[in-house]
N, C-alpha and C positions, 0 to 999 in steps of 0.2 A: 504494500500500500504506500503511494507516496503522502508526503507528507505536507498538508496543506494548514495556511493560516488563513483564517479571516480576523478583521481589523472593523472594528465598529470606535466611530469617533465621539463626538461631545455631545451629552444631550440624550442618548441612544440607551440609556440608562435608565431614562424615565418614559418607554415606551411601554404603553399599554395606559398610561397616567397622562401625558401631556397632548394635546391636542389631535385626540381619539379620530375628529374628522379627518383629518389628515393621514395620521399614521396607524389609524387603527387600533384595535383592542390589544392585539399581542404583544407580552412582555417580552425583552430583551431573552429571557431565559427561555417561553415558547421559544422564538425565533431559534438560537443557539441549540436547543435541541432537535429543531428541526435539520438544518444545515447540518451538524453533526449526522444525523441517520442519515440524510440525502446521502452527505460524502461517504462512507461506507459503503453505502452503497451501490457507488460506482467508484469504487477502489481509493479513496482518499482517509487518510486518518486526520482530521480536522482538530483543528486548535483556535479556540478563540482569544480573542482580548479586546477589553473596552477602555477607556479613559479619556476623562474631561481633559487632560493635559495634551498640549502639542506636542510637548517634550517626550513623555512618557509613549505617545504614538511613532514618533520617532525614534526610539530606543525600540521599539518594537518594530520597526521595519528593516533597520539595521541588523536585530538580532535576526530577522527571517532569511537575510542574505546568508548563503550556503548551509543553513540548516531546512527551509522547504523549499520546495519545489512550484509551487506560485502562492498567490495572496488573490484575494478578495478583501478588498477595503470600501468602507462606508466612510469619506472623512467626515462626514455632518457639514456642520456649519465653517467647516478649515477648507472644504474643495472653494471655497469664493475667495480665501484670502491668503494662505499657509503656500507662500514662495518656501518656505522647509519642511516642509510634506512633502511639496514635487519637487526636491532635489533629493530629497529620501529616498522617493521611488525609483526615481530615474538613478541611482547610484546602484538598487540594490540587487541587480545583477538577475531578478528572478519575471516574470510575468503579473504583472497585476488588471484584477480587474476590478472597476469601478462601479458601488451599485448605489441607488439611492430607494428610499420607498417608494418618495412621491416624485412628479413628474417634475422636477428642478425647472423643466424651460415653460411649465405652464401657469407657476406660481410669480412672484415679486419678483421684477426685472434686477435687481443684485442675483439673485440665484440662477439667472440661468448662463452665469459668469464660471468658469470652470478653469480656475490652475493647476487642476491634479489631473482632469483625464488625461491632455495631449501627451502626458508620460507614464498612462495606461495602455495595454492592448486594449483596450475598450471598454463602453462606458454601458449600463444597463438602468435605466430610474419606472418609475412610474408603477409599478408592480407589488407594492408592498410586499409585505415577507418574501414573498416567490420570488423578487428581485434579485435574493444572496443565493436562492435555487437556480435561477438562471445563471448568474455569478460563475457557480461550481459547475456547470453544461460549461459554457465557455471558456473556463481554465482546463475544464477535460478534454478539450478540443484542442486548445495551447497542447499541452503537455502530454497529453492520455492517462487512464484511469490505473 
């Protein structure tokens, strides 16, 4: 099984709690155990991590270079402004893919401003939870299962 991370950014912590229209009922913890069975699924041993910190997201992308084999990252509210996010990514040698809940380009024109995908293999939004499912489809595609 290769070894995959997903990356949930700031805010992602209070899903299921904060603006339910939007993001829906499921908690961070639904979500994560979904993704986790997905990836076994199709041959991935998944790792999550979340935090409010940019810093602490960035130590974590760093740590993913030559220990998995791709990432799925949510940055939250850092893909509109974290120039060190996308130098994290772009340094860290492995495929990432980008996913959002909601549809980023259908909401408040700051959001559909993006400095993390262009140094993604690609970008997936609009889809709620199924969006980190989609995620892992398209990092299986990158790299195979």
């Amino acid at each position: 099984m290769k070894k995959v991370l997903v990356i949930h950014g700031p805010n992602l912590n209070m899903l299921g709690v904060r603006e339910q229209s939007v993001y829906g009922t499921k908690t961070l913890d639904d979500i994560n155990e979904m993704i986790v069975s997905h990836g076994a699924g199709i041959g991935f041993d998944v790792e999550t991590v979340q935090s409010n910190s940019e810093g602490a997201l960035i130590d974590a992308i760093h740590t993913a270079r030559g220990s998995y084999a791709g990432a799925v990252i949510n940055p939250g509210a850092y893909t509109h402004t974290s120039y060190a996010l996308r130098d994290a990514i772009s340094a860290a040698g492995i495929p990432f893919v980008e996913v959002h809940l909601s549809n980023i380009y259908s909401r408040e024109d700051f959001r559909k401003t993006t400095v993390t995908a262009p140094v993604c293999a690609g970008q997936i939004c609009g889809f709620g939870p199924h969006s980190y499912i989609l995620g892992l489809e398209a990092l299986r595609h990158l790299i195979g299962g």
